[in-house]
mmCIF entry with sequence, helices, sheets and N, C-alpha, C, O atoms, coordinates in Angstrom:
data_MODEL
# 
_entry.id   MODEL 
# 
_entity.id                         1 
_entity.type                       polymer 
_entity.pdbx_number_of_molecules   1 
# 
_entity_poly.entity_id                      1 
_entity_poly.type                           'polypeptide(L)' 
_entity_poly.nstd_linkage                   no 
_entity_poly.nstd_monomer                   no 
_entity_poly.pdbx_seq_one_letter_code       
;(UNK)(UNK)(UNK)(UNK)(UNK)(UNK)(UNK)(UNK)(UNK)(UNK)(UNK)(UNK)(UNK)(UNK)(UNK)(UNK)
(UNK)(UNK)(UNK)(UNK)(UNK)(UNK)(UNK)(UNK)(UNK)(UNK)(UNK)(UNK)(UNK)(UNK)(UNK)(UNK)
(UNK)(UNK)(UNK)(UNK)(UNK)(UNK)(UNK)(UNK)(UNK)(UNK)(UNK)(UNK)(UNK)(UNK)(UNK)(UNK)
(UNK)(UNK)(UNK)(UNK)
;
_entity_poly.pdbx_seq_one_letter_code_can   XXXXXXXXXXXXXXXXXXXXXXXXXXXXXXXXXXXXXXXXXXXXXXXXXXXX 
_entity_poly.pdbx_strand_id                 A 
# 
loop_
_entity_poly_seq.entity_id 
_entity_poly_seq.num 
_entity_poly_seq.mon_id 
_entity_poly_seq.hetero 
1 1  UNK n 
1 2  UNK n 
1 3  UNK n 
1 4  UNK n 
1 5  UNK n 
1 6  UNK n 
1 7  UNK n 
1 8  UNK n 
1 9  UNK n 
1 10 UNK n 
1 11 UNK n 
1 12 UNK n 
1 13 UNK n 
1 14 UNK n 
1 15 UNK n 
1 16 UNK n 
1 17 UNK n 
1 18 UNK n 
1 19 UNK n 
1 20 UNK n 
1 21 UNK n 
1 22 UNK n 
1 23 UNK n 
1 24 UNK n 
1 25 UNK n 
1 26 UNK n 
1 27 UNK n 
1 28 UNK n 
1 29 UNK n 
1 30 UNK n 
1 31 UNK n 
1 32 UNK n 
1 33 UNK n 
1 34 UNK n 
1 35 UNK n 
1 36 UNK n 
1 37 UNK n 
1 38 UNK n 
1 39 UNK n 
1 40 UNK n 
1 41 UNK n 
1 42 UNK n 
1 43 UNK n 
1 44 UNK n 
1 45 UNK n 
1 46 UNK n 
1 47 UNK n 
1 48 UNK n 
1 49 UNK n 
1 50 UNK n 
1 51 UNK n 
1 52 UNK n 
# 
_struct_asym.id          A 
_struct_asym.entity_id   1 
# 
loop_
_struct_conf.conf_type_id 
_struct_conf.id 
_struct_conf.pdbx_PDB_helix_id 
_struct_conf.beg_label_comp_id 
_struct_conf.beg_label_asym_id 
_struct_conf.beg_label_seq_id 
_struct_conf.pdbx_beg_PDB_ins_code 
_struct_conf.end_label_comp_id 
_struct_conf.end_label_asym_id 
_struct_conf.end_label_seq_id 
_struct_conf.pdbx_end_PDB_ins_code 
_struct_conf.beg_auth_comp_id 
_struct_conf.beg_auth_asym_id 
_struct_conf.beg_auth_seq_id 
_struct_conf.end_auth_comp_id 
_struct_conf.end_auth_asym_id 
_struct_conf.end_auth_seq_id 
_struct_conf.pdbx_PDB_helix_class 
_struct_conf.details 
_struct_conf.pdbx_PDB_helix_length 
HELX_P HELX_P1 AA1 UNK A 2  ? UNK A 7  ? UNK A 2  UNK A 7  1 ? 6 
HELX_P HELX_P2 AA2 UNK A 19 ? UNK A 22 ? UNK A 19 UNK A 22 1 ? 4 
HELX_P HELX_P3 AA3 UNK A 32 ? UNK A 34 ? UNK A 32 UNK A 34 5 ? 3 
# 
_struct_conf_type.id          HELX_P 
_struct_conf_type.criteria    ? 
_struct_conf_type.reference   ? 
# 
loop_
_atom_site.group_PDB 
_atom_site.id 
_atom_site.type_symbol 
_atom_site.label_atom_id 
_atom_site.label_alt_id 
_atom_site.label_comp_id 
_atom_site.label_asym_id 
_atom_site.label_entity_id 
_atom_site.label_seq_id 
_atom_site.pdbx_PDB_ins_code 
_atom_site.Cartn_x 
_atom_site.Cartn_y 
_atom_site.Cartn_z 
_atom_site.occupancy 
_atom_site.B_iso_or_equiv 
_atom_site.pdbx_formal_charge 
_atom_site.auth_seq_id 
_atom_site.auth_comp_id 
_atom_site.auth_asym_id 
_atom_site.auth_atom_id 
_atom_site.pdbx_PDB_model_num 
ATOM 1   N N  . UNK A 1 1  ? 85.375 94.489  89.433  1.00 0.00 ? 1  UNK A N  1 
ATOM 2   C CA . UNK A 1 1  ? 84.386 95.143  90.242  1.00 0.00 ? 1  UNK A CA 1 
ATOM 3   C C  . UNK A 1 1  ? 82.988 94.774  89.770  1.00 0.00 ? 1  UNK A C  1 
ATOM 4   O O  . UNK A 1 1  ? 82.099 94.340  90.503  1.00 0.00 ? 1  UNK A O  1 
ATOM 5   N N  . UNK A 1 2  ? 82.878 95.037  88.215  1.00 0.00 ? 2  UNK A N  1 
ATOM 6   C CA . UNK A 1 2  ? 81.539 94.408  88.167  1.00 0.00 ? 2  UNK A CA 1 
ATOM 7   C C  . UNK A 1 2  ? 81.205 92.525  88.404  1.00 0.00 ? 2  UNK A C  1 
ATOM 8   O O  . UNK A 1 2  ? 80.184 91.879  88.642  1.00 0.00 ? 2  UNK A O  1 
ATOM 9   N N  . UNK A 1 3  ? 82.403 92.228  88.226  1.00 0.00 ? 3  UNK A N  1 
ATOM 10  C CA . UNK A 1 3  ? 81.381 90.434  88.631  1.00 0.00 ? 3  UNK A CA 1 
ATOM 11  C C  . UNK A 1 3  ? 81.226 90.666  90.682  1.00 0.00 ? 3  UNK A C  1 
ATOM 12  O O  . UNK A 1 3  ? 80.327 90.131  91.331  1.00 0.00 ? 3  UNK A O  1 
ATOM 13  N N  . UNK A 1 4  ? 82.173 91.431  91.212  1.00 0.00 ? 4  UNK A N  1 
ATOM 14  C CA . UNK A 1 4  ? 81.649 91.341  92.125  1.00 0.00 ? 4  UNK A CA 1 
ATOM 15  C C  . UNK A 1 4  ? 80.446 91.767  92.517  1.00 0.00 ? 4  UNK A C  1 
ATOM 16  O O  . UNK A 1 4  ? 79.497 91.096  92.925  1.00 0.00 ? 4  UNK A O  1 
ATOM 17  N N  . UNK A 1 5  ? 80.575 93.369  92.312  1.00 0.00 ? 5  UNK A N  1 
ATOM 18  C CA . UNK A 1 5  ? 79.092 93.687  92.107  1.00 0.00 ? 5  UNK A CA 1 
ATOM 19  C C  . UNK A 1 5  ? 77.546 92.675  91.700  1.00 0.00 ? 5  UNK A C  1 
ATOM 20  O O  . UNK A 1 5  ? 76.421 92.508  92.173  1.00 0.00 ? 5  UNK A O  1 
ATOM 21  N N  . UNK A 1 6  ? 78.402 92.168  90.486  1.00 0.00 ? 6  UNK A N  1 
ATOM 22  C CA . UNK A 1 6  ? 76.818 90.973  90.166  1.00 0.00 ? 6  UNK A CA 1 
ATOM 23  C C  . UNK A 1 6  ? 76.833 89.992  91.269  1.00 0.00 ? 6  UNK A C  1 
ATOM 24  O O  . UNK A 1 6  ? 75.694 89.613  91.542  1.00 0.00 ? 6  UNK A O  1 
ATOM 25  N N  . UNK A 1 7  ? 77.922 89.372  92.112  1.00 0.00 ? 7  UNK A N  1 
ATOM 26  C CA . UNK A 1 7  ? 77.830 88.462  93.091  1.00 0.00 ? 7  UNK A CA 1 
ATOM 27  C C  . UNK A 1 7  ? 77.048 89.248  94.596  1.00 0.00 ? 7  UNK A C  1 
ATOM 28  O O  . UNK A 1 7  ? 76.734 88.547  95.558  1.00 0.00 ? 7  UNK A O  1 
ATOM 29  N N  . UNK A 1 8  ? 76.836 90.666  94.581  1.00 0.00 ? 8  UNK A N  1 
ATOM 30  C CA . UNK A 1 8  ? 75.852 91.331  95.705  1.00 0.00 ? 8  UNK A CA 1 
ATOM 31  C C  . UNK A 1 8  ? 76.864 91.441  96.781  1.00 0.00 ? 8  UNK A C  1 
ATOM 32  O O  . UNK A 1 8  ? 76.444 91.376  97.937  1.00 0.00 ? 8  UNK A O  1 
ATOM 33  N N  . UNK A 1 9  ? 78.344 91.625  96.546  1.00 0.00 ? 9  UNK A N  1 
ATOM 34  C CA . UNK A 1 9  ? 79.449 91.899  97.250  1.00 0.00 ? 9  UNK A CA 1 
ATOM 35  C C  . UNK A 1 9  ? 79.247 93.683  97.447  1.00 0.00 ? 9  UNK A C  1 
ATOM 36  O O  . UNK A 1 9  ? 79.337 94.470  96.505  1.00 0.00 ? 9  UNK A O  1 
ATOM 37  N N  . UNK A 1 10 ? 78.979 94.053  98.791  1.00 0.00 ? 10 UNK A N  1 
ATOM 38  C CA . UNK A 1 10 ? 79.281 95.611  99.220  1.00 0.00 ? 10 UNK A CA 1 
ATOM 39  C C  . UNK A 1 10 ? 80.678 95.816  99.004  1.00 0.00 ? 10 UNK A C  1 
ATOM 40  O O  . UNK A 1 10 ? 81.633 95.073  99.234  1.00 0.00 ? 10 UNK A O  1 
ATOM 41  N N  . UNK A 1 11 ? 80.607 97.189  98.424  1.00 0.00 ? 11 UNK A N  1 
ATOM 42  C CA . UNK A 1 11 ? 82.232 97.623  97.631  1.00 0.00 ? 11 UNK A CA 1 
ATOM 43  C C  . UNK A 1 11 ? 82.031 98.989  98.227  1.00 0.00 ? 11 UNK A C  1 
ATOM 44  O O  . UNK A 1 11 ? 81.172 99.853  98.049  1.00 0.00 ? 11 UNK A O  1 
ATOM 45  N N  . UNK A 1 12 ? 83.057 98.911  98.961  1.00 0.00 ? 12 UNK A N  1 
ATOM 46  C CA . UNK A 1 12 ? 83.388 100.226 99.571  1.00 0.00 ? 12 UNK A CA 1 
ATOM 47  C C  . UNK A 1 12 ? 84.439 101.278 99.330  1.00 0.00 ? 12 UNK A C  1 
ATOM 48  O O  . UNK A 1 12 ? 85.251 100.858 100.154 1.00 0.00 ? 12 UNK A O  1 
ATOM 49  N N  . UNK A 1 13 ? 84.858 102.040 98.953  1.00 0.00 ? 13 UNK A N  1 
ATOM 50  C CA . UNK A 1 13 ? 85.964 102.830 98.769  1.00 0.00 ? 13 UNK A CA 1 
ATOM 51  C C  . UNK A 1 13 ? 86.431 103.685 100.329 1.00 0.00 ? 13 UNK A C  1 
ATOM 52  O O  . UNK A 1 13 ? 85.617 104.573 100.582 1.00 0.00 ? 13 UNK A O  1 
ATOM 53  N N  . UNK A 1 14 ? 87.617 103.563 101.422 1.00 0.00 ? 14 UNK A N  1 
ATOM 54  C CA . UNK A 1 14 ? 87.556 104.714 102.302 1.00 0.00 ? 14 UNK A CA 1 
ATOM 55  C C  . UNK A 1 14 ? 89.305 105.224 101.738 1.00 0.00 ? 14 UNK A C  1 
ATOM 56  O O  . UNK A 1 14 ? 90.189 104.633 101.119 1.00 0.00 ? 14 UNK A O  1 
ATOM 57  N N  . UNK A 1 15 ? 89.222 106.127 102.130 1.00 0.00 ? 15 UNK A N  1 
ATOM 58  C CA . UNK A 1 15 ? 90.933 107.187 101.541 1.00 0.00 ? 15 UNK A CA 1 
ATOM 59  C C  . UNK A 1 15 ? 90.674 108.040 102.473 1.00 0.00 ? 15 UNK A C  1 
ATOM 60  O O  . UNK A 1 15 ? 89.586 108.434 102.894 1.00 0.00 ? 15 UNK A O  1 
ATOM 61  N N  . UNK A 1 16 ? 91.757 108.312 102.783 1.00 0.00 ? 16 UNK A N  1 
ATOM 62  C CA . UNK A 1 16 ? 92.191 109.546 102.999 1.00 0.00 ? 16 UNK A CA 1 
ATOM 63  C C  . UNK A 1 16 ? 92.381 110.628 102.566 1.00 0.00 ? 16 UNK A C  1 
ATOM 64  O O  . UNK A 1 16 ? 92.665 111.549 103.331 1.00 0.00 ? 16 UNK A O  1 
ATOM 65  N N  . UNK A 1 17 ? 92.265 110.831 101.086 1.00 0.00 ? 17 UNK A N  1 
ATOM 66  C CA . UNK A 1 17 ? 92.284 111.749 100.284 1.00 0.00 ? 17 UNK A CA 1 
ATOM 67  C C  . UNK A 1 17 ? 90.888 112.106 100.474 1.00 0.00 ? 17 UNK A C  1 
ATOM 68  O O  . UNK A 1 17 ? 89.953 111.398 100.848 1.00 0.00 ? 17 UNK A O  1 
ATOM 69  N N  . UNK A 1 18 ? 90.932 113.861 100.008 1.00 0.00 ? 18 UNK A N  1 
ATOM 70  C CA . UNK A 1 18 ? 89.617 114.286 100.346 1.00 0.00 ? 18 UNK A CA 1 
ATOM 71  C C  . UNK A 1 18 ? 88.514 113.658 99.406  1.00 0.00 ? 18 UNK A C  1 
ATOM 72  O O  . UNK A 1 18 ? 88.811 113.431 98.233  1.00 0.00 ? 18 UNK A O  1 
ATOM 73  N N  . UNK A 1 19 ? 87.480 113.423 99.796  1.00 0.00 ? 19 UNK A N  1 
ATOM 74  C CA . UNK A 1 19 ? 86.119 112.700 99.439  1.00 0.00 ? 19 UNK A CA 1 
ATOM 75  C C  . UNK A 1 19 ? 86.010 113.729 98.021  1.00 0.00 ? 19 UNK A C  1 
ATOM 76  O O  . UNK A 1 19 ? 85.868 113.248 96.897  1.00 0.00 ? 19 UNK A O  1 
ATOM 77  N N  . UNK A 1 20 ? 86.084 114.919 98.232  1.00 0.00 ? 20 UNK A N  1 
ATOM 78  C CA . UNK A 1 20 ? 85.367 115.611 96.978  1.00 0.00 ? 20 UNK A CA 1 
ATOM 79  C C  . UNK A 1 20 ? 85.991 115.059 95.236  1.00 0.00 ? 20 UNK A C  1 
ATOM 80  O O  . UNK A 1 20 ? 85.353 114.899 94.196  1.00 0.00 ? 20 UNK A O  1 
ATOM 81  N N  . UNK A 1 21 ? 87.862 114.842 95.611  1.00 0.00 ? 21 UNK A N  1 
ATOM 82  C CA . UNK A 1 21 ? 88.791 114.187 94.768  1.00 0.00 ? 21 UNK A CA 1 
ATOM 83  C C  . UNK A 1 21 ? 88.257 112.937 94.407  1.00 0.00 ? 21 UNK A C  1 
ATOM 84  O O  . UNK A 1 21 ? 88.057 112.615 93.236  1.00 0.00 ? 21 UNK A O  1 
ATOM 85  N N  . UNK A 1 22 ? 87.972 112.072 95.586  1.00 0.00 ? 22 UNK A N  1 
ATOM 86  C CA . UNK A 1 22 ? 87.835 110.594 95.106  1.00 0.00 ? 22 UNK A CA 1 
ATOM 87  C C  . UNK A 1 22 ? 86.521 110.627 94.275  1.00 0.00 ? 22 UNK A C  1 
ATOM 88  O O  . UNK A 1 22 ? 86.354 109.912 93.287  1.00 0.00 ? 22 UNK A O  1 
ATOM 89  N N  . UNK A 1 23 ? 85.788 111.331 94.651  1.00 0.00 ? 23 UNK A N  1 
ATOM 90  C CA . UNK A 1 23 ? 84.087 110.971 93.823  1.00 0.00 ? 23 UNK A CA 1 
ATOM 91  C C  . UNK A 1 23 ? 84.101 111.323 92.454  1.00 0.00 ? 23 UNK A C  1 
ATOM 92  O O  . UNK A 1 23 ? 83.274 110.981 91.608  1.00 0.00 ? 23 UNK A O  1 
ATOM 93  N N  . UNK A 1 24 ? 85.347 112.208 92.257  1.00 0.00 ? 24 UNK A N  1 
ATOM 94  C CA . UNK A 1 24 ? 85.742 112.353 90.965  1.00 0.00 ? 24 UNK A CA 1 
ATOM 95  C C  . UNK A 1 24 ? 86.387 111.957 90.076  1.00 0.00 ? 24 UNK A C  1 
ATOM 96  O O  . UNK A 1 24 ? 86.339 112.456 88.952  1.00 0.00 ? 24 UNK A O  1 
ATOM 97  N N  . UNK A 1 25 ? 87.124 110.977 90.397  1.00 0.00 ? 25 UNK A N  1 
ATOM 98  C CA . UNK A 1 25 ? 88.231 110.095 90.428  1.00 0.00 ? 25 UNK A CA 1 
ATOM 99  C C  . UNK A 1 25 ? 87.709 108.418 89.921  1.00 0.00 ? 25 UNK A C  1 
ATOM 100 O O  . UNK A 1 25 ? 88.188 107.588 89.148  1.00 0.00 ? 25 UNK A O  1 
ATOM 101 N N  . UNK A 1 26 ? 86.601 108.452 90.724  1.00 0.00 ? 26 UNK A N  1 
ATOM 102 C CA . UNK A 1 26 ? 85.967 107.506 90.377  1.00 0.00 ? 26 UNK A CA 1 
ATOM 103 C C  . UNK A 1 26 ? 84.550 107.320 89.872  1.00 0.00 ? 26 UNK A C  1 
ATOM 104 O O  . UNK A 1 26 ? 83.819 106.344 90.038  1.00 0.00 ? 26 UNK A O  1 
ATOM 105 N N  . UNK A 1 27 ? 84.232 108.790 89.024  1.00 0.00 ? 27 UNK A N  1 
ATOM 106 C CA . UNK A 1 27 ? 83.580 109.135 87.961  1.00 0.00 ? 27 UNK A CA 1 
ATOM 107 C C  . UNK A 1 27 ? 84.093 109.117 86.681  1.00 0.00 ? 27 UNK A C  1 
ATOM 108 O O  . UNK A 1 27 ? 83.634 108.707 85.615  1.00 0.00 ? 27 UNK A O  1 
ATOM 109 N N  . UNK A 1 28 ? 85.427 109.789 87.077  1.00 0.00 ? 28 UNK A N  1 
ATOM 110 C CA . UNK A 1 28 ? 86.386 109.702 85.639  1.00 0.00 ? 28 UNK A CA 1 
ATOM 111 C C  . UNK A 1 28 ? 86.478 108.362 84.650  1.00 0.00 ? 28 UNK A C  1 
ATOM 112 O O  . UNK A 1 28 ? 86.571 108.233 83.429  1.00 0.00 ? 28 UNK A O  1 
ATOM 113 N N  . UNK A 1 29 ? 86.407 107.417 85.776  1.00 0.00 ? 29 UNK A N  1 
ATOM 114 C CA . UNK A 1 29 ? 87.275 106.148 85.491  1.00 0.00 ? 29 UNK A CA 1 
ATOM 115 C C  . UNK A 1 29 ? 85.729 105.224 85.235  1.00 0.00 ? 29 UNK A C  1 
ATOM 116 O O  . UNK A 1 29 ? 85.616 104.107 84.729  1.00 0.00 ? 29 UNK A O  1 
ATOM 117 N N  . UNK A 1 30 ? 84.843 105.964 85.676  1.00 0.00 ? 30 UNK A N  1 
ATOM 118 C CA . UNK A 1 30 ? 83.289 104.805 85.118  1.00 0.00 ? 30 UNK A CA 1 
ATOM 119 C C  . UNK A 1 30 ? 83.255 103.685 86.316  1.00 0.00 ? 30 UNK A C  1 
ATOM 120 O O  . UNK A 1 30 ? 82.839 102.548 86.093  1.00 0.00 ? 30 UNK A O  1 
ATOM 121 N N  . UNK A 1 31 ? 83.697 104.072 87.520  1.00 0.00 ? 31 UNK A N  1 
ATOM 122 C CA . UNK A 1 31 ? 83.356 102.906 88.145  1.00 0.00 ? 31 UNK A CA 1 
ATOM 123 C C  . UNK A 1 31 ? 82.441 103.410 89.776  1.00 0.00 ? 31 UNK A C  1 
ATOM 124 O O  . UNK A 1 31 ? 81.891 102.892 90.747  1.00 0.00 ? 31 UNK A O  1 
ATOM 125 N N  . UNK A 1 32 ? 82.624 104.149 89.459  1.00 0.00 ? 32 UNK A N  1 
ATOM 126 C CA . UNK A 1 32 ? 81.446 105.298 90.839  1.00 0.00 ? 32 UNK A CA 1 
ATOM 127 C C  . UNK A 1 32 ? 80.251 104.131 91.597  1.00 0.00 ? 32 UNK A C  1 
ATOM 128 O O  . UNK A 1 32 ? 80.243 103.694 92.748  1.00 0.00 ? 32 UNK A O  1 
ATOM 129 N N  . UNK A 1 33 ? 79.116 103.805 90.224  1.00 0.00 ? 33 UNK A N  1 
ATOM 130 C CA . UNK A 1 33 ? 78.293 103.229 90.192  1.00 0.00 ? 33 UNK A CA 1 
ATOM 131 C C  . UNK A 1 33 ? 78.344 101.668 90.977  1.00 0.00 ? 33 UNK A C  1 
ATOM 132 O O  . UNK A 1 33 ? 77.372 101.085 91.456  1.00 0.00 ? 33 UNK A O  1 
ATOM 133 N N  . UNK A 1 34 ? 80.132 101.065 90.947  1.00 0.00 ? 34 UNK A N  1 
ATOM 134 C CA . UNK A 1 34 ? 80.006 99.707  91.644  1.00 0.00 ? 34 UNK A CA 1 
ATOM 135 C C  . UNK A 1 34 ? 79.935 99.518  93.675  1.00 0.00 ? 34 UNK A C  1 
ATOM 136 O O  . UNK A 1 34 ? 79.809 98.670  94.558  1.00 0.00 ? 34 UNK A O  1 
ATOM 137 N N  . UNK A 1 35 ? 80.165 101.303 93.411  1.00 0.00 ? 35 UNK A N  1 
ATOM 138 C CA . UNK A 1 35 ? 80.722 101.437 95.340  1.00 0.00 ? 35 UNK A CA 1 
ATOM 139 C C  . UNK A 1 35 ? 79.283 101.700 95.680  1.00 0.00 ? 35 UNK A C  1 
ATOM 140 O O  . UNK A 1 35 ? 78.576 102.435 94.990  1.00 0.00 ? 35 UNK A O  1 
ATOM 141 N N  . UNK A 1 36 ? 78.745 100.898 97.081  1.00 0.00 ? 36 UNK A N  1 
ATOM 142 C CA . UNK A 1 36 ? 77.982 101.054 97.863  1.00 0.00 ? 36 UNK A CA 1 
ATOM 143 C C  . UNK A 1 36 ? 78.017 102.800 98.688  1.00 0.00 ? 36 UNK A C  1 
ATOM 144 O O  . UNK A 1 36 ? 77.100 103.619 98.744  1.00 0.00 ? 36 UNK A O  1 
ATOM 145 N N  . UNK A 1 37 ? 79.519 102.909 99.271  1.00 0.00 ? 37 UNK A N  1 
ATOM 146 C CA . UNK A 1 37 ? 79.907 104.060 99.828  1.00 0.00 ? 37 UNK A CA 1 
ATOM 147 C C  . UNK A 1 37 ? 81.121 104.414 99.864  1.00 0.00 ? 37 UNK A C  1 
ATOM 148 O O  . UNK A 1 37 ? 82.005 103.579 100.054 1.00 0.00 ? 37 UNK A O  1 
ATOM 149 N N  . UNK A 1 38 ? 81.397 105.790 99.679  1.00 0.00 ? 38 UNK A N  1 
ATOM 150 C CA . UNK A 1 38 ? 82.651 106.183 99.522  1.00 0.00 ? 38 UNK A CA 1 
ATOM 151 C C  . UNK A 1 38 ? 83.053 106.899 101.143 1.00 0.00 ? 38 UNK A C  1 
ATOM 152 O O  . UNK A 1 38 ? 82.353 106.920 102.156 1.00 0.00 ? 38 UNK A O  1 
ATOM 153 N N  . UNK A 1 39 ? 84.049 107.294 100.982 1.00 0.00 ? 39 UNK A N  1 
ATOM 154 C CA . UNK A 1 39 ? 84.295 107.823 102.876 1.00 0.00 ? 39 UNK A CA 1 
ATOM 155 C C  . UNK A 1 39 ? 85.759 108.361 102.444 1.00 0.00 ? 39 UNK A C  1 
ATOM 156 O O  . UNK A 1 39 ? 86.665 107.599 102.106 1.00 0.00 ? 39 UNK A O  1 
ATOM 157 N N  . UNK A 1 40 ? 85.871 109.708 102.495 1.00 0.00 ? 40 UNK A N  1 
ATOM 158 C CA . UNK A 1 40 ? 86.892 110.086 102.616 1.00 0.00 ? 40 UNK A CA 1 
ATOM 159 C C  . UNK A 1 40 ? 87.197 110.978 103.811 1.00 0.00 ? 40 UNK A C  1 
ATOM 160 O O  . UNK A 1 40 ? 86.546 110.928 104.855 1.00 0.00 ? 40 UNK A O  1 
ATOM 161 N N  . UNK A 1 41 ? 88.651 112.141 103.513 1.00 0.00 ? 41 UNK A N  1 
ATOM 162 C CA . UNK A 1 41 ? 88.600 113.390 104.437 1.00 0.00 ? 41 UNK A CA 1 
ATOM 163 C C  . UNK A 1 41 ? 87.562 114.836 103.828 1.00 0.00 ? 41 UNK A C  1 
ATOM 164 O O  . UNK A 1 41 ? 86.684 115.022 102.986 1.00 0.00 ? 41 UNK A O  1 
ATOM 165 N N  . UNK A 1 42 ? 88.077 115.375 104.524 1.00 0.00 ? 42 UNK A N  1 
ATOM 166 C CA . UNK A 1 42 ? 87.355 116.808 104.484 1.00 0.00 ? 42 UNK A CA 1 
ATOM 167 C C  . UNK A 1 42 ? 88.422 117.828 104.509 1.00 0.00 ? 42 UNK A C  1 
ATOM 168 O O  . UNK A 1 42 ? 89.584 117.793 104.913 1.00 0.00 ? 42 UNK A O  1 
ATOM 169 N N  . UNK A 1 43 ? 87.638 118.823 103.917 1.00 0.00 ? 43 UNK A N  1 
ATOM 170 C CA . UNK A 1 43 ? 88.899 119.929 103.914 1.00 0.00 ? 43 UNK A CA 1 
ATOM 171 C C  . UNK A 1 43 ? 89.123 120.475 105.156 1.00 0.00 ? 43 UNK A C  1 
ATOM 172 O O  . UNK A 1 43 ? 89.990 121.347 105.210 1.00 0.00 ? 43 UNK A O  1 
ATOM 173 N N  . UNK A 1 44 ? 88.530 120.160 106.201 1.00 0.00 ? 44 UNK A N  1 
ATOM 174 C CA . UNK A 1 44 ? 88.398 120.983 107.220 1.00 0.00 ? 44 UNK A CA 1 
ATOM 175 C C  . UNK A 1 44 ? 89.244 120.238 108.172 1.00 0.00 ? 44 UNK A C  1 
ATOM 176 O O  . UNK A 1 44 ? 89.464 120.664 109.306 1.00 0.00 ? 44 UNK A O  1 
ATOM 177 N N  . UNK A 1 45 ? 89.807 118.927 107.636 1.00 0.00 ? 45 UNK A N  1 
ATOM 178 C CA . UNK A 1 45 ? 90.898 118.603 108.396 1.00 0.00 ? 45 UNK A CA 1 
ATOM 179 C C  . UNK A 1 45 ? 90.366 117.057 108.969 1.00 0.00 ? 45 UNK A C  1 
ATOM 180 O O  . UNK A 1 45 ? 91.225 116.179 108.888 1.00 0.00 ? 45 UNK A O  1 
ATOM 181 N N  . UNK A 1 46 ? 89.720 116.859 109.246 1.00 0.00 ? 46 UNK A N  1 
ATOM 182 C CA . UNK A 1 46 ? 88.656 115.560 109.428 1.00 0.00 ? 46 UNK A CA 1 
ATOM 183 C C  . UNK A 1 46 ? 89.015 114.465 108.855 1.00 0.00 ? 46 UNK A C  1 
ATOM 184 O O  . UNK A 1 46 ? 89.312 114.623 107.671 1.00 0.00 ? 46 UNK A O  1 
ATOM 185 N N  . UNK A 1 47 ? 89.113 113.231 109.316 1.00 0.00 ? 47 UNK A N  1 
ATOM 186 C CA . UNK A 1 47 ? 89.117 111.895 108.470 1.00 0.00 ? 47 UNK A CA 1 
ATOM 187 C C  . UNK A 1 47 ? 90.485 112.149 107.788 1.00 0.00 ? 47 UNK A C  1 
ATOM 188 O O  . UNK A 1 47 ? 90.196 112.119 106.591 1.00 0.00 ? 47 UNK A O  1 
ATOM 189 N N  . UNK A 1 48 ? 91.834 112.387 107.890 1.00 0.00 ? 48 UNK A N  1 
ATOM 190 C CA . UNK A 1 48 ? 92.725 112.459 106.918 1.00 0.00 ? 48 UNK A CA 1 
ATOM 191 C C  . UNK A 1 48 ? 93.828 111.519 107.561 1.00 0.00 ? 48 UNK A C  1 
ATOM 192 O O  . UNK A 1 48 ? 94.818 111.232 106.888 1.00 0.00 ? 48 UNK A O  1 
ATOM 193 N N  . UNK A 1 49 ? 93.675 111.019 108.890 1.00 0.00 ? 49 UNK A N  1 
ATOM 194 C CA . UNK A 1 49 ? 94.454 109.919 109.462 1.00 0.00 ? 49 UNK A CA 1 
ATOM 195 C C  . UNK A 1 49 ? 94.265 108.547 109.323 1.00 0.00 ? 49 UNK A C  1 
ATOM 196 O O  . UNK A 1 49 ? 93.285 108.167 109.964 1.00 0.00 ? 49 UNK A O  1 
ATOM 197 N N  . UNK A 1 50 ? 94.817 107.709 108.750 1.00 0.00 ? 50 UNK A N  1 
ATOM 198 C CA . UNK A 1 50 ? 94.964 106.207 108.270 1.00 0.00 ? 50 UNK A CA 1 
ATOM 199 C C  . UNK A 1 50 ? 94.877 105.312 110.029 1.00 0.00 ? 50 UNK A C  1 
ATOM 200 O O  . UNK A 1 50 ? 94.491 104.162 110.239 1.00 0.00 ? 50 UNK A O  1 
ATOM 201 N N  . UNK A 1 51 ? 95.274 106.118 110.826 1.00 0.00 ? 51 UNK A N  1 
ATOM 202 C CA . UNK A 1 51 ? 95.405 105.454 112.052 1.00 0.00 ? 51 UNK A CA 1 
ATOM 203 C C  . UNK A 1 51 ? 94.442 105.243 112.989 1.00 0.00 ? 51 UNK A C  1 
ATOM 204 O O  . UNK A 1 51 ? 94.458 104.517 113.983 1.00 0.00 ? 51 UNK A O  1 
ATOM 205 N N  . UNK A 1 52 ? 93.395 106.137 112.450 1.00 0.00 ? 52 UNK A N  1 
ATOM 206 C CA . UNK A 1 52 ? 91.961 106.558 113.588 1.00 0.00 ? 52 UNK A CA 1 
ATOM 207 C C  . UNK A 1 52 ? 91.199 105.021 113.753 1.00 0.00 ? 52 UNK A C  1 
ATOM 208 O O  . UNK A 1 52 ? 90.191 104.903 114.449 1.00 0.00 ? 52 UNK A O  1 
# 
Protein backbone atom coordinates (compact mmCIF):
# COMPACT_ATOMS: atom_id res chain seq x y z
CA UNK A 1 0.00 0.00 0.00
CA UNK A 2 2.61 2.37 0.71
CA UNK A 3 4.72 2.08 -2.68
CA UNK A 4 1.44 2.48 -4.16
CA UNK A 5 0.53 5.28 -2.33
CA UNK A 6 4.13 6.86 -3.24
CA UNK A 7 3.23 5.99 -7.03
CA UNK A 8 -0.13 8.71 -6.43
CA UNK A 9 -2.38 5.50 -6.94
CA UNK A 10 -6.13 6.45 -5.27
CA UNK A 11 -6.74 3.57 -2.69
CA UNK A 12 -10.04 3.08 -1.87
CA UNK A 13 -11.54 0.77 0.68
CA UNK A 14 -15.72 0.00 -0.06
CA UNK A 15 -17.33 -3.11 2.37
CA UNK A 16 -20.14 -3.81 3.30
CA UNK A 17 -19.43 -4.03 6.72
CA UNK A 18 -20.49 -1.08 8.65
CA UNK A 19 -18.12 2.00 7.96
CA UNK A 20 -17.87 2.73 11.77
CA UNK A 21 -16.00 -1.15 12.05
CA UNK A 22 -13.87 -0.62 9.03
CA UNK A 23 -12.36 2.90 10.11
CA UNK A 24 -11.35 1.01 12.99
CA UNK A 25 -10.06 -1.80 11.57
CA UNK A 26 -7.98 0.07 9.57
CA UNK A 27 -6.65 2.25 12.34
CA UNK A 28 -5.79 -0.78 14.25
CA UNK A 29 -3.68 -2.14 11.57
CA UNK A 30 -1.77 1.54 10.74
CA UNK A 31 -2.94 1.69 7.36
CA UNK A 32 -6.08 4.29 7.54
CA UNK A 33 -3.68 7.01 6.31
CA UNK A 34 -2.98 5.10 2.67
CA UNK A 35 -7.01 5.19 1.71
CA UNK A 36 -8.15 8.22 -0.18
CA UNK A 37 -11.88 7.02 0.94
CA UNK A 38 -13.50 4.56 2.81
CA UNK A 39 -17.40 3.68 2.00
CA UNK A 40 -19.11 1.39 3.94
CA UNK A 41 -22.87 0.43 5.38
CA UNK A 42 -24.75 2.10 8.02
CA UNK A 43 -26.53 0.91 10.82
CA UNK A 44 -29.60 2.04 9.57
CA UNK A 45 -29.55 -0.53 6.99
CA UNK A 46 -28.03 1.43 3.96
CA UNK A 47 -25.14 0.35 1.70
CA UNK A 48 -25.03 -3.35 3.13
CA UNK A 49 -25.77 -4.98 -0.44
CA UNK A 50 -22.69 -6.14 -2.59
CA UNK A 51 -25.21 -6.09 -5.54
CA UNK A 52 -26.37 -2.33 -5.65
Amino acid sequence: MKSLNEQQFTLVVATSKPIVFTGQILKYFNIDQYFELIVGSNFDGTRVSKLK
